[in-house]
C-alpha positions in Angstrom: 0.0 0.0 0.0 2.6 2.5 0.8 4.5 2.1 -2.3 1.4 2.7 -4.3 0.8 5.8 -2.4 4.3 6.8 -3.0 3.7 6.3 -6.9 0.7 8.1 -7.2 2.3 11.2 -4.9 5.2 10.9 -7.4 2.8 11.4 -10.8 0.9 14.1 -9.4 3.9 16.3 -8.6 5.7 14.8 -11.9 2.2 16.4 -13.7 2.6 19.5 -11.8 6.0 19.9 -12.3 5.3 20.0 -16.4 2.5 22.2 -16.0 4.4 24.5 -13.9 7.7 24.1 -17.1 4.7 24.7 -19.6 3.7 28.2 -18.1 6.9 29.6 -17.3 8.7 28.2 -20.3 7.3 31.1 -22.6 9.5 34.1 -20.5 11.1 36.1 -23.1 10.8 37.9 -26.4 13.1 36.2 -28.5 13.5 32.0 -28.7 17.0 31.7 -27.4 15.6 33.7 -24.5 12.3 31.6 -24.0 14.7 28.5 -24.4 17.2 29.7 -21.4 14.4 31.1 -19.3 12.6 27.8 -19.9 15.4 25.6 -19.3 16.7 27.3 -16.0 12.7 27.0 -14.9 12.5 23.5 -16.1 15.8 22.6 -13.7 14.9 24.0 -10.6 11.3 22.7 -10.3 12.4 19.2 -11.4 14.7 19.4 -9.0 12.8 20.5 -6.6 9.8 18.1 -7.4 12.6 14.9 -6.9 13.6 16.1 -4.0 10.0 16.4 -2.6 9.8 12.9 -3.8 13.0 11.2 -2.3 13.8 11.2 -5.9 17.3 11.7 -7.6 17.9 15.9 -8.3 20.1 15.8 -10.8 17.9 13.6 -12.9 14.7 15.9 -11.9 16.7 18.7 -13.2 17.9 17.1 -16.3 14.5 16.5 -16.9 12.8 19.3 -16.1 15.2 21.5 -17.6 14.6 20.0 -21.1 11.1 20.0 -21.0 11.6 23.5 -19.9 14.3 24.1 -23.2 11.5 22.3 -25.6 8.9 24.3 -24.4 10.7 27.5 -24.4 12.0 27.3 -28.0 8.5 25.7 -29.2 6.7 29.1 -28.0 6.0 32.0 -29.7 6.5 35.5 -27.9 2.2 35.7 -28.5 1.6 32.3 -27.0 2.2 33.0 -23.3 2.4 36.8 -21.7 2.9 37.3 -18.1 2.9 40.9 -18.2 
């Protein structure tokens, strides 16, 4: 029981931790910018996600930070606008 617990805590925060990549990922006005903004993004919540999860960091923020790149670059300035 507690490892299944443990595995559904993990996919919820893996989830939120894409969404979370998805929305910030689109910070900047030109695609090298959204890709760095999106990458450094990416890396520190997968990080911090695998950490929350007894998980291994560096491979939350390998993760992360390349869903954060792929997002970045795939966005256009239009897409996403936090200001």
């Amino acid at each position: 029981m507690h490892t299944q617990v443990f595995k559904t805590t993990r996919s919820v925060t893996l989830g939120a931790v894409v969404a979370l990549t998805i929305g910030l990922a689109g910070c900047g006005t030109s695609t090298g910018e959204r890709t760095a903004s999106g990458a450094g993004v990416g890396a520190a919540v997968g990080a911090g996600a695998a950490a929350a999860t007894g998980g291994s960091m560096t491979q939350g923020a390998v993760i992360g930070g390349g869903i954060g790149a792929a997002t970045g670059a795939a966005t256009d300035e239009d897409d996403i606008n936090l200001e």
